[in-house]
C-alpha positions in Angstrom: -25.2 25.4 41.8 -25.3 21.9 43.3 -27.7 21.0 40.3 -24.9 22.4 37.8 -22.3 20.5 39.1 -24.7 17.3 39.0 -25.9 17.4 35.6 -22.2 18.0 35.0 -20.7 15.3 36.5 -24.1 13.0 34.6 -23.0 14.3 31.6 -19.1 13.4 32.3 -20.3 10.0 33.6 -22.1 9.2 30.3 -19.5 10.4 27.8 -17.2 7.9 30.2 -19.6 5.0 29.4 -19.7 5.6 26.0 -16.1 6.2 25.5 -15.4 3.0 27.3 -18.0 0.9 25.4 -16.6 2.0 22.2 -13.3 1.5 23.2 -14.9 -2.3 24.5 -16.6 -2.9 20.8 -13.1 -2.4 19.5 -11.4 -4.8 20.9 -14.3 -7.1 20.7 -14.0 -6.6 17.2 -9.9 -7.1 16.9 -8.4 -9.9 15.4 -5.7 -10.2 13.1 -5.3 -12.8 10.6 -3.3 -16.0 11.0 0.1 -15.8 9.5 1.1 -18.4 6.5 -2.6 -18.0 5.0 -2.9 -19.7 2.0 -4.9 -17.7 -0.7 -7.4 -18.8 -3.8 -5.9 -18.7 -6.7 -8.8 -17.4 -9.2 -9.1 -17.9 -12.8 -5.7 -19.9 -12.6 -3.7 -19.3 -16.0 -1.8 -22.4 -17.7 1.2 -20.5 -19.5 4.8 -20.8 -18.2 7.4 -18.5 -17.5 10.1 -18.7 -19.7 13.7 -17.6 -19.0 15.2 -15.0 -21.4 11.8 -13.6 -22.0 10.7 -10.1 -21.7 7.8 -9.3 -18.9 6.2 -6.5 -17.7 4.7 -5.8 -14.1 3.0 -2.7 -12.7 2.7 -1.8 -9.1 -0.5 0.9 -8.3 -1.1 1.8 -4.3 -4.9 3.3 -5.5 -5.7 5.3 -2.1 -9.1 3.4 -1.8 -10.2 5.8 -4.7 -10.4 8.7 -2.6 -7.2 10.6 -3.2 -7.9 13.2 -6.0 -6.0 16.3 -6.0 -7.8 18.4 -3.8 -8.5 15.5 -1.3 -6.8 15.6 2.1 -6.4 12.4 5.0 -7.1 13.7 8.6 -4.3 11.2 9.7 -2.0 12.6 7.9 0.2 15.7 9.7 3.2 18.0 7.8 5.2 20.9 8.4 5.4 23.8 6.1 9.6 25.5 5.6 8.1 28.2 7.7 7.0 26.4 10.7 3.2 26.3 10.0 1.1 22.9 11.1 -0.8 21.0 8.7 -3.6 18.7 8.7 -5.5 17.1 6.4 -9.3 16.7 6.8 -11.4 14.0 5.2 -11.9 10.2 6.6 -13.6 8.8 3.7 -13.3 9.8 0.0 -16.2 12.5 -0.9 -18.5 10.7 -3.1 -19.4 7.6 -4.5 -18.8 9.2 -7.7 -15.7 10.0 -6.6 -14.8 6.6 -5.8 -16.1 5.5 -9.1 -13.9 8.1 -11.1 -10.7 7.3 -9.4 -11.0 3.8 -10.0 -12.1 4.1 -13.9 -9.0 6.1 -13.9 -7.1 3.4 -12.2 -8.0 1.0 -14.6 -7.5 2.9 -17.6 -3.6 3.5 -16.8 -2.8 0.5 -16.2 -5.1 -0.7 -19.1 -2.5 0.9 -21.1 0.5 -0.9 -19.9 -0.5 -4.0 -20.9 1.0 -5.7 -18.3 1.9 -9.6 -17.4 1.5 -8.8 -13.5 -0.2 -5.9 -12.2 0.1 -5.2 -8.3 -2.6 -2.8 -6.6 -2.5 -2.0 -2.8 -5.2 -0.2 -0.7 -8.0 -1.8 -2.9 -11.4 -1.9 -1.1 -14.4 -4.9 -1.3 -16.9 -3.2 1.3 -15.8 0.0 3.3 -17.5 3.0 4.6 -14.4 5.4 3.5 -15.2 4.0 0.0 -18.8 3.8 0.1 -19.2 0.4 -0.3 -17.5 -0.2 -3.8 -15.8 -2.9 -4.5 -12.7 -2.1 -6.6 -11.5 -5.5 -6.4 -14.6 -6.9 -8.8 -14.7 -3.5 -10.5 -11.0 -4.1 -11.6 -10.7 -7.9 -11.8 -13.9 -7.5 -14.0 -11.2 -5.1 -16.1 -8.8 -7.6 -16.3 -11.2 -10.9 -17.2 -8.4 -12.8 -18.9 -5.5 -12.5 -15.9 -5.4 -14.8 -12.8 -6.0 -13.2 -9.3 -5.0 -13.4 -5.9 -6.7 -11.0 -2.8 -5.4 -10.9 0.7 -6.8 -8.8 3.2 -4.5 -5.9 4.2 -6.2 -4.1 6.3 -9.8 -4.6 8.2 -11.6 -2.5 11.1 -14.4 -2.0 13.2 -16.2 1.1 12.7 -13.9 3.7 13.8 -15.1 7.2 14.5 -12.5 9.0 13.6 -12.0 12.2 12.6 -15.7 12.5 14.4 -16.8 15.1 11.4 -16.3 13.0 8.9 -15.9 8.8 10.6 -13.4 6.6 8.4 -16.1 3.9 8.9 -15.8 0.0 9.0 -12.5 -1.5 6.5 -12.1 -4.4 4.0 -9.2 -3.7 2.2 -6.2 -5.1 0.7 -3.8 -6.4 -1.6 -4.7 -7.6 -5.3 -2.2 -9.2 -7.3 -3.3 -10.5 -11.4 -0.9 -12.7 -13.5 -0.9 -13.5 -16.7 1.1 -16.9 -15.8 0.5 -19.8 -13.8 0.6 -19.4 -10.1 1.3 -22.6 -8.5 0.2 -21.2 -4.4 -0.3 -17.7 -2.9 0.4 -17.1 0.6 -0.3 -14.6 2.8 2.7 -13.2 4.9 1.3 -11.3 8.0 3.6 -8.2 9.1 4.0 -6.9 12.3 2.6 -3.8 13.8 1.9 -1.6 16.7 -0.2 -3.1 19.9 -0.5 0.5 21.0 -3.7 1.2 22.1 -4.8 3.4 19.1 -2.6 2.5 16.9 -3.5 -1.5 16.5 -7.1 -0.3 15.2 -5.6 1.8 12.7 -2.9 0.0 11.3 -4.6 -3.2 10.9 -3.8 -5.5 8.9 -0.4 -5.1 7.7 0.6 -8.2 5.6 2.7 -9.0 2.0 1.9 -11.6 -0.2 3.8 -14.5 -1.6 3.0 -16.0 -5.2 5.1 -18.6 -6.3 5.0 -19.2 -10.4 6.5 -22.1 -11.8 9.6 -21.4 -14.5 10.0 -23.7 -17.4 13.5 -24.5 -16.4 12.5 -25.8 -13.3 13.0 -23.0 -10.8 10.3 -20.6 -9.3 9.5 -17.1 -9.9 9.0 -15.8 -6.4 6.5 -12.1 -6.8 5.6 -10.4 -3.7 3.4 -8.0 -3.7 3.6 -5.9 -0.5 2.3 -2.6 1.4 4.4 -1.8 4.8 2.9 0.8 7.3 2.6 4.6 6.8 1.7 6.0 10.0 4.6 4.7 12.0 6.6 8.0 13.9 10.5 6.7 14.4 10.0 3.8 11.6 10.2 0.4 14.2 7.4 -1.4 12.8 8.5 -1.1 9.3 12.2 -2.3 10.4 10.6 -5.1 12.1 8.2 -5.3 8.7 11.6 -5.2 6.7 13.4 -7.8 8.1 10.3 -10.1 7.6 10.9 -8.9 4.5 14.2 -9.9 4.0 14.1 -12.7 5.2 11.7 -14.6 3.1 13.4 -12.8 0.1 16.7 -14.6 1.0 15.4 -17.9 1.8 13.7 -18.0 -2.0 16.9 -16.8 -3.4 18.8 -19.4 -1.8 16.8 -21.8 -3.2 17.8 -20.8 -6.5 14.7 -19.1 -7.2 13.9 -15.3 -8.9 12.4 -12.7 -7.2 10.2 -9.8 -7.8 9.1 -7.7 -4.7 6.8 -4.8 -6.1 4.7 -2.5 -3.9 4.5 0.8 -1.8 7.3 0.5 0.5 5.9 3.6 2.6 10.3 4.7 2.7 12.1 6.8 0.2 13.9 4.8 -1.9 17.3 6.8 -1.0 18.1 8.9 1.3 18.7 11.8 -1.7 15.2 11.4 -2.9 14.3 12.2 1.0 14.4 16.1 -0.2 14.9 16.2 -3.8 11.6 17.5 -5.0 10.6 21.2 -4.9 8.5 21.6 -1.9 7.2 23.9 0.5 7.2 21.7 3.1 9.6 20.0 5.6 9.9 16.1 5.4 7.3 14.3 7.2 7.5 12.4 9.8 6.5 9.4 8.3 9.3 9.3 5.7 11.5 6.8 6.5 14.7 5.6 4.1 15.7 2.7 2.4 18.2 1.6 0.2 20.5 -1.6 -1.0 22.3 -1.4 2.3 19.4 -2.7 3.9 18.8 -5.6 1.4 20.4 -9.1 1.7 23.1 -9.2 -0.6 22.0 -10.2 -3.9 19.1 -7.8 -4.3 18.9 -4.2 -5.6 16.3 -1.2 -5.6 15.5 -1.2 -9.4 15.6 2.9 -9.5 13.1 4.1 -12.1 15.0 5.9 -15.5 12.9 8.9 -14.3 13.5 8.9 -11.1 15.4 12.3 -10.4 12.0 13.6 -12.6 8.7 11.8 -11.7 7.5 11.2 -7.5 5.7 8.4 -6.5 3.7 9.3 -4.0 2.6 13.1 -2.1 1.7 14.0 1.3 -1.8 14.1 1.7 -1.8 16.7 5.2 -3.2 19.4 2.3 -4.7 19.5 -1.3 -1.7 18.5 -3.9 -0.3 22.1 -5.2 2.6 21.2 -7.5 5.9 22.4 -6.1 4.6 23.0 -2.6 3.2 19.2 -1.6 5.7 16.9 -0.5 6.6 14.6 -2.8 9.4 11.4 -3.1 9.5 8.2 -4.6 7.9 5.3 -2.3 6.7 2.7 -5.1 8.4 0.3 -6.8 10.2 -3.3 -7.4 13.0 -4.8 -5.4 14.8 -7.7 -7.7 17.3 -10.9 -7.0 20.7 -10.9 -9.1 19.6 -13.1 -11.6 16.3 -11.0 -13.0 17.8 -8.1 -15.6 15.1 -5.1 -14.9 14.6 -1.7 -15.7 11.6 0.7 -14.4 9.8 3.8 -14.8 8.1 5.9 -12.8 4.6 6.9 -14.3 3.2 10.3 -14.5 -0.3 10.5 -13.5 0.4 13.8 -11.6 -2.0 12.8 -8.4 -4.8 13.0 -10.5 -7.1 10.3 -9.0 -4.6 9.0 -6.3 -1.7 9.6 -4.3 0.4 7.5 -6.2 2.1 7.3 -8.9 2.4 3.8 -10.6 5.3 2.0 -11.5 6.0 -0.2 -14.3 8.9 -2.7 -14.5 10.3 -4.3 -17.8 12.5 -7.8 -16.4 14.2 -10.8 -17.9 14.2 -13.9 -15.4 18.5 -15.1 -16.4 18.8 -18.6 -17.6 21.6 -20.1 -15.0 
């Protein structure tokens, strides 16, 4: 008996040490990126915005290419109307190929809009969870005759989580391409959680700042942003938002336009919260936002189909149409003097669980 209880308590004594030295390579390995980084402009365009002038932008969160229809995320959790708990179970997509396919897709819808800006989030240049492919040279390689800005969004150590299938070392982030001059980029770092667990898997929120010169003078300001998902009760993303906010207002005060375009990880109204057919309760990590929380002098630019066409699905199962949770997360935010219409586009979760978004503007002549 005494030699159970001592191989026992060896066994318990290693899993400690390991535990604790993985827990040790972590935070070794934890870092986030300075605030107010400035960012490479690449294949820098010469053409001017002009006032009066019709543009077109797209906004894309692509899921690191692993979010097909049957694909499921082990972080994410949901509730089914009848009380059942849900899980999804994958921590990387599950194939190269599969990777490959979603981003081809990617590419080809947005291919089709033809559009002056087009704004991608969760884009990977070397991770495990996306075996290694870059989408950001696959896609820039797409787009050969658009500028290009990159910012890092989110990196990790390896994490070994869920242990049956890891998520793997991150490099991931936000791409922006233009059609027009870009004068600087900057990258805007957001807050997030220090929790323990939480700072390795949320890492590393940020929003990024392009500033385009207009020919009257005045500055397009076009943010391309990505707040946090997994974030129970909302707090970082109000902290996030007020960021937000705040740099919107500053640019505005200046007398300059602005474009904010991304996944906002909120519905965009607290109606949309539950107006999908669903099987499902609302998930925890749905959190609302709407005008009232904009400085004044902005608006939500609400899609012409969006009563009709979801922007993004919970991914705690495989997408079954009229039982996944669905609402409408992406989209643009614009100042008072940009005119703007949008529309939600229907990919139906095909290759990702997003929908993208396409907005038509005018920057006002004043």
């Amino acid at each position: 008996m005494k030699r159970v209880f001592k191989i026992a308590a060896a066994v318990g004594l290693v899993g400690a040490l390991l535990a604790g030295g993985y827990l040790a390579y972590l935070q070794v390995n934890y870092y986030r990126i300075a605030d107010h980084q400035k960012l490479t402009v690449t294949n820098l365009q010469r053409a001017q915005l002009a006032v009066d002038h019709p543009y077109t932008a797209t906004t894309y969160n692509i899921g690191f290419g692993a979010y097909n229809e049957r694909y499921s995320f082990f972080m994410d959790t949901g509730t089914t109307k009848q009380g059942h708990h849900t899980r999804g179970k994958y921590g990387k997509a599950t194939s190269r190929a599969a990777v490959q396919r979603s981003t081809t897709f990617v590419i080809k819808q947005i291919k089709a809009q033809h559009p002056d800006f087009a704004l991608f989030q969760e884009i990977d240049t070397n991770s495990t969870r996306s075996y290694h492919v870059n989408q950001v040279r696959r896609v820039a390689a797409a787009f050969p005759h658009l500028g290009r800005v990159f910012a890092s969004n989110f990196h990790s150590a390896y994490l070994l989580v869920p242990p049956t299938d890891p998520h793997g070392t991150v490099r991931s982030g936000l791409l922006t391409l233009s059609r027009y001059q870009v004068q600087s980029a900057q990258r805007r770092q957001y807050p997030v959680s220090t929790h323990l667990i939480e700072k390795f898997v949320d890492l590393d929120r940020c929003f990024v700042v392009l500033t385009l010169p207009v020919q009257n003078g005045r500055h397009l300001i076009m943010i391309n942003s990505h707040m946090s998902a997994y974030d129970r009760g909302g707090k970082m993303r109000a902290a996030q938002l007020k960021l937000l906010t705040g740099v919107m207002k500053q640019a505005r005060d200046r007398g300059d336009y602005v474009i904010v375009g991304g996944d906002f990880n909120h519905a965009l109204g607290k109606q949309i919260m539950t107006h999908f057919r669903t099987n499902q309760r609302v998930p925890n990590w749905v959190s609302k936002m709407s005008n009232q929380d904009l400085p004044a002098g902005f608006r939500i630019v609400r899609a012409d189909n969006y009563w009709t066409t979801p922007t993004v699905r919970a991914t705690d199962t495989a997408y079954v149409p009229g039982k996944t949770y669905t609402t409408v997360v992406d989209g643009f935010i614009v100042s008072d003097n940009v005119t703007a219409t949008a529309h939600n586009l229907a990919t139906h979760f095909q290759e990702t669980d997003h929908n993208p978004v396409k907005l038509t503007f005018k920057l006002q002549a004043e």
